[in-house]
C-alpha positions as CSV (number, residue, x, y, z in Angstrom):
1,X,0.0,0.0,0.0
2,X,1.7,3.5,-0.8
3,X,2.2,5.5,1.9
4,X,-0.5,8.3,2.6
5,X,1.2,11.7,2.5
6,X,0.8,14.1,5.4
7,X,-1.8,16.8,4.9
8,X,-0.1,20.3,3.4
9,X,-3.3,21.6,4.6
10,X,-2.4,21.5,8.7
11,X,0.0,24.4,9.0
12,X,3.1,25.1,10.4
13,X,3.5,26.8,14.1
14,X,6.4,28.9,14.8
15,X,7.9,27.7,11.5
16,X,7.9,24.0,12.6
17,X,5.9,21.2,10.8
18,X,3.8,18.9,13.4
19,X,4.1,15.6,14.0
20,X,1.9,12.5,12.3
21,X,0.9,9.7,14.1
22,X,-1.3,6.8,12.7
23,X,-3.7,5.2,15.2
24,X,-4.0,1.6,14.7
25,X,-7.4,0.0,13.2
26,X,-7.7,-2.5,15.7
27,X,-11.2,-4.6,16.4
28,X,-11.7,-3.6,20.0
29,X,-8.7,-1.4,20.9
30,X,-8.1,-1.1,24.7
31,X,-8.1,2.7,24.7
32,X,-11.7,4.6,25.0
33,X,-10.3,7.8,24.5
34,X,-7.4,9.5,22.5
35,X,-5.8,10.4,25.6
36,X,-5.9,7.1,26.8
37,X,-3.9,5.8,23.4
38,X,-1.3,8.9,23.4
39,X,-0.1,8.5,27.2
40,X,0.5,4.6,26.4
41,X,2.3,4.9,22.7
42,X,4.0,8.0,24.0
43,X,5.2,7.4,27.8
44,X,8.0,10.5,27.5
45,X,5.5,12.8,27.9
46,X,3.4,12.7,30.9
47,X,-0.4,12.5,31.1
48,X,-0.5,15.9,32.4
49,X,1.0,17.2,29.4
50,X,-0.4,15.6,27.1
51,X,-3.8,16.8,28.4
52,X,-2.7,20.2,28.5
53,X,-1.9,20.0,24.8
54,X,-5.3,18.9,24.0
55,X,-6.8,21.8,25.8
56,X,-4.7,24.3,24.3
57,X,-5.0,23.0,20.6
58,X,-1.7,21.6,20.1
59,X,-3.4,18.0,18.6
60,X,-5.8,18.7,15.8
61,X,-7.5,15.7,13.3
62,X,-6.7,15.1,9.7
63,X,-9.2,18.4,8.6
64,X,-7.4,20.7,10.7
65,X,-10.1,20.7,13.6
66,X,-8.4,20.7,17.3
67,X,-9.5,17.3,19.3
68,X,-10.2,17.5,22.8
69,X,-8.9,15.8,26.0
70,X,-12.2,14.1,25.8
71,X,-12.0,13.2,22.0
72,X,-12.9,9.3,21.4
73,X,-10.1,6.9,20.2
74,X,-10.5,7.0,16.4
75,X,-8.8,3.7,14.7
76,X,-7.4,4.1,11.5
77,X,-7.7,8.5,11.9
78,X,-4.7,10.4,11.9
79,X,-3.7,13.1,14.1
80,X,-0.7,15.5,14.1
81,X,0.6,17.3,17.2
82,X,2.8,20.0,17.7
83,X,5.8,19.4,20.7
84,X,6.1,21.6,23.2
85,X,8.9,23.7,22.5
86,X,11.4,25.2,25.6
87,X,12.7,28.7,25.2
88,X,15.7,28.8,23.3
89,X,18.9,30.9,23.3
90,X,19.1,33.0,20.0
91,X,21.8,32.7,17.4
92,X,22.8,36.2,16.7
93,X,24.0,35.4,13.3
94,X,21.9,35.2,10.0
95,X,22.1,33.3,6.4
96,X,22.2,35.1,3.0
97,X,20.1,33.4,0.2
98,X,21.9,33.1,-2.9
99,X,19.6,31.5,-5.0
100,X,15.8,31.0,-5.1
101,X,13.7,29.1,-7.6
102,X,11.1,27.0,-8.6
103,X,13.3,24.2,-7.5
104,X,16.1,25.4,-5.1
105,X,17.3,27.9,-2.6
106,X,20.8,27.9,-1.8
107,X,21.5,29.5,1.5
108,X,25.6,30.8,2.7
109,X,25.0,29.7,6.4
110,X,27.1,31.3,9.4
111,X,28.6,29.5,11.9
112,X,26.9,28.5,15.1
113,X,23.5,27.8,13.4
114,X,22.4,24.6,12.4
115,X,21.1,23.0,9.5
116,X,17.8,21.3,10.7
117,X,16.6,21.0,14.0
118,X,17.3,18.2,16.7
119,X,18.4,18.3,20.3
120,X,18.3,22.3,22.4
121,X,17.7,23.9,18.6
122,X,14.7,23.8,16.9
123,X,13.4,27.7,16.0
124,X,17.2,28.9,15.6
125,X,17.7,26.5,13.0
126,X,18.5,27.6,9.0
127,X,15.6,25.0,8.0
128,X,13.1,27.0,10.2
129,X,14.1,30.4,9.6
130,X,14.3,30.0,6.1
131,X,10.6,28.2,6.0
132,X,9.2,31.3,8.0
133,X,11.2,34.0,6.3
134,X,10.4,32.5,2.9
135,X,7.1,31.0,3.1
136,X,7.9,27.6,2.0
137,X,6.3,25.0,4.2
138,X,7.7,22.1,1.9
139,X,11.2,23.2,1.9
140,X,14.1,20.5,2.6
141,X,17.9,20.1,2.9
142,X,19.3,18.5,0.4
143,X,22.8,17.8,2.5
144,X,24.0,18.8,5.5
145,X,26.6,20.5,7.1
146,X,27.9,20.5,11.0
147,X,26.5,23.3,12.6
148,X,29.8,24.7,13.1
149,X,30.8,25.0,9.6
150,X,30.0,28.2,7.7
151,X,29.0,28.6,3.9
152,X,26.6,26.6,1.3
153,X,23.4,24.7,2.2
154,X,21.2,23.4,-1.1
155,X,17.2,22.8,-0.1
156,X,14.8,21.5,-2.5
157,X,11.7,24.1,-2.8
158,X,9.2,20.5,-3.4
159,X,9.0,17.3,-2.3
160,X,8.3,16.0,-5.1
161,X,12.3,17.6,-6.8
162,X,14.1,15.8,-3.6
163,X,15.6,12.5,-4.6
164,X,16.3,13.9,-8.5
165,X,19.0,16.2,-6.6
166,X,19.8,14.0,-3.5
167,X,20.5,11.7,-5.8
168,X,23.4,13.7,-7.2
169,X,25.2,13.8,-3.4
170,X,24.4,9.7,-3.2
171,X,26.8,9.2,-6.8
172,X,29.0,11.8,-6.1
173,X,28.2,14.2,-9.4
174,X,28.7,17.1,-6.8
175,X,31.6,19.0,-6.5
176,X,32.2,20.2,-3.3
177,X,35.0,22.6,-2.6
178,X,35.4,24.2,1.0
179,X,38.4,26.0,2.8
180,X,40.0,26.0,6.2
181,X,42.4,27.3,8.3
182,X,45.2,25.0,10.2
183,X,48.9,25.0,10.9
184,X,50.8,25.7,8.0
185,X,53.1,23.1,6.7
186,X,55.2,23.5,4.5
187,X,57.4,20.5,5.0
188,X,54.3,17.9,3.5
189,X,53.8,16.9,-0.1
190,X,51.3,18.6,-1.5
191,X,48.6,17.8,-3.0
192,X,47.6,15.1,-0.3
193,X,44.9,12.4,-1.0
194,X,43.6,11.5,2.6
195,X,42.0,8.0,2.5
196,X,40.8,6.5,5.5
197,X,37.9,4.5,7.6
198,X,36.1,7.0,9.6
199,X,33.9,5.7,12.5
200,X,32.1,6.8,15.8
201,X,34.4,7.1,19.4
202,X,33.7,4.8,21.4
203,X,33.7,7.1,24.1
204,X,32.5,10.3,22.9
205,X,29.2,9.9,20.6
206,X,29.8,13.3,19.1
207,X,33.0,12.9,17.7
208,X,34.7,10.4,15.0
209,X,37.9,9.0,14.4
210,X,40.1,7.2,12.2
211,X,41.1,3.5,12.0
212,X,44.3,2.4,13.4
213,X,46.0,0.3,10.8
214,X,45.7,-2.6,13.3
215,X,42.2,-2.6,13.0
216,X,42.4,-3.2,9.1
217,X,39.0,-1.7,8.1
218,X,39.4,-0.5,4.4
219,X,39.0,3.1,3.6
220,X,35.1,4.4,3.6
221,X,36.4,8.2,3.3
222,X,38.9,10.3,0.7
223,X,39.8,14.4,0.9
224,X,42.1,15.9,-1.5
225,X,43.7,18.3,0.3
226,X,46.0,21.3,-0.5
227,X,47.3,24.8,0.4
228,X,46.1,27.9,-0.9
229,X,47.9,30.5,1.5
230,X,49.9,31.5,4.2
231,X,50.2,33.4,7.1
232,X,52.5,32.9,9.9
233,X,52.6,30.2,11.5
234,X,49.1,29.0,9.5
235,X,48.1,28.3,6.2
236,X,44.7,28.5,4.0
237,X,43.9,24.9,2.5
238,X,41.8,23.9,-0.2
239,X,39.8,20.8,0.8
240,X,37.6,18.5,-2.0
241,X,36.2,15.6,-0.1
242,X,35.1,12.6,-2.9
243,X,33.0,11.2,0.4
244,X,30.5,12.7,2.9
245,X,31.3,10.9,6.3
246,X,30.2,12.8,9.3
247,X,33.2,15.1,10.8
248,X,35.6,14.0,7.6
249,X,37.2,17.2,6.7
250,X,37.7,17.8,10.6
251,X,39.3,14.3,11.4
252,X,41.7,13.9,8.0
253,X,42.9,17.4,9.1
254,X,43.7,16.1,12.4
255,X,45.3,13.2,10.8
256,X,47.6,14.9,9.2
257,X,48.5,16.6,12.5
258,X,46.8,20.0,11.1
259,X,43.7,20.3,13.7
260,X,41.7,23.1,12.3
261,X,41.2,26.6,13.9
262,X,38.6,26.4,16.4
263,X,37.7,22.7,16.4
264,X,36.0,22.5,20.0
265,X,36.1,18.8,19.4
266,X,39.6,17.8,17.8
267,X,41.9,16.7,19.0
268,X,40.9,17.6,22.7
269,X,37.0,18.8,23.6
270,X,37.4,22.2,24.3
271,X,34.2,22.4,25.1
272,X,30.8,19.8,25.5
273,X,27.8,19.6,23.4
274,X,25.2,21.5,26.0
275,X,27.7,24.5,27.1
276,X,27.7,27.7,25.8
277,X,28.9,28.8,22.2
278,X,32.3,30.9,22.1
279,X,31.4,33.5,19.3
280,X,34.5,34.8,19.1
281,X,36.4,31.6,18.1
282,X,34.7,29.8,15.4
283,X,35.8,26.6,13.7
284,X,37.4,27.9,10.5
285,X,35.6,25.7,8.1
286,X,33.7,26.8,5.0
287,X,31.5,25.2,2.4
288,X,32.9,27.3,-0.6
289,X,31.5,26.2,-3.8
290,X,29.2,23.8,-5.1
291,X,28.9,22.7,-8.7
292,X,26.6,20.4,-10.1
293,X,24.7,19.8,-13.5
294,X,20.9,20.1,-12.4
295,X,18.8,16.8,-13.0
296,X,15.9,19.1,-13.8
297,X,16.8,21.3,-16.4
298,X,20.3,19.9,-17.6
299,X,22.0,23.2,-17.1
300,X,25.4,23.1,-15.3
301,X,24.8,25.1,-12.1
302,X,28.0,27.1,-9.5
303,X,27.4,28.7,-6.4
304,X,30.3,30.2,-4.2
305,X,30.0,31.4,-1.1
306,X,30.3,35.1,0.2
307,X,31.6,34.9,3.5
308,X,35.2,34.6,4.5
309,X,37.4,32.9,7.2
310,X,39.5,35.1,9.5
311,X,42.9,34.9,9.7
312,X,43.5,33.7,13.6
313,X,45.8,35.9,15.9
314,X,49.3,35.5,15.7
């Protein structure tokens, strides 16, 4: 059976799409009311809560229409449900659009923000604002960035133009260019092809590593990598990853023994997930061009970034 779309009809709150849930067609279900179903499929959030959600018009039916606390169980309906969002600390930095058509927007992204919402950042997210700022409730990444990272971010205007350009990153017909800041040595053979396996610390969740040659994992990662300047003691580099593992550009950097400007993760953690943001240090990593030929129209297509990475104190 194809899977039923969710309604573009229910809209978004705060710039943030609500959540769908299925109730189950069952015979005789064991719940007499909604309420009853929600607090047993979704235990995290207390009855209380969930109560309180109904009364203030945070769960609405398939039409639109808000359900009550008293609304009957309804197998086979569907319902969506907005969460209930904490306050969160702003991000006093904002993206440029580039582009903007039919198909695509092309954001330069600062550091600090992220991409798409998950864990304290929802709101001050680049997906958000750009759906609230724009208007464009169907709007989607079409790759990611770390929210560290500064520069290009492609989102797919409709659903239905997603996997034609996602399917570009998956065979690797995009050509990704970005630039960072690190030690400057002089001393290394450049160009450098970084090939290596890249997989998740075993102690630290948020940060990768590379393979030891002991482990003998063959390489699931590649970065040509290559100066561009110098200042002092550090140098601009050019870095073209072939591969799109999480942290890669960070870790082969470190591999080489060139740990970016402002990593807060490599080699040491500076700082943990939850603390504050240090606005004055930023990771000096930028997304600067992406080049592609689009699927849709068969025109080649280039977009470069406008921002720029400081040069770190001497």
């Amino acid at each position: 059976m194809a899977h039923r779309p969710k309604n573009p009809a229910i809209a978004l709150r705060a710039g943030v799409a609500p959540s769908c849930l299925a109730l189950p067609q069952m015979r005789c279900p064991p719940w007499l009311t909604l309420l009853d179903h929600l607090c047993q499929r979704l235990p995290r959030i207390g009855r209380a809560q969930w109560q309180q959600r109904l009364a203030d018009g945070l769960v609405c039916a398939e039409d639109g229409r808000p359900l009550a606390p008293d609304s009957p169980y309804l197998g086979g309906a569907r319902i969506y449900y907005w969460r209930d969002l904490p306050e969160e600390r702003g991000i006093p930095f904002e993206a440029t659009v580039l582009h903007q058509c039919a198909h695509l927007v092309v954001a330069d992204k600062p550091h600090f923000l992220p991409v798409t919402p998950g864990g304290r950042y929802v709101q001050q997210t680049l997906l958000v604002r750009l759906k609230q700022a724009l208007g464009l409730p169907d709007l989607s990444p079409l790759h990611r960035i770390d929210r560290e990272t500064a520069g290009l971010v492609l989102f797919a205007v409709r659903a239905s133009d997603r996997d034609a350009y996602q399917r570009l990153f998956r065979q690797r017909q995009v050509d990704k260019v970005y630039e960072a800041i690190a030690p400057a040595a002089p001393q290394l053979p450049w160009p450098i092809v970084r090939r290596s396996h890249i997989l998740e610390c075993e102690h630290a969740f948020y940060k990768m590593r590379e393979a030891s040659a002991a482990e003998a994992l063959p390489p699931n990662s590649e970065t040509r990598i290559e100066p561009i300047g110098q200042r002092g003691p550090w140098a601009r580099y050019r870095l073209q990853p072939l591969s799109g593992r999480r942290h890669q550009l960070r870790v082969h950097m470190l591999g080489l023994g060139l740990p970016i400007v402002g990593d807060q993760f490599y080699p040491e953690v500076r700082r943990q997930p939850d603390e504050a943001e240090d606005y004055a240090e930023p990771l000096r990593l930028l997304a600067r061009t992406l080049a592609f030929t689009d699927p849709l129209s068969g025109q080649p297509r280039q977009f470069q970034s406008q921002r720029n990475l400081d040069w770190p104190a001497d």
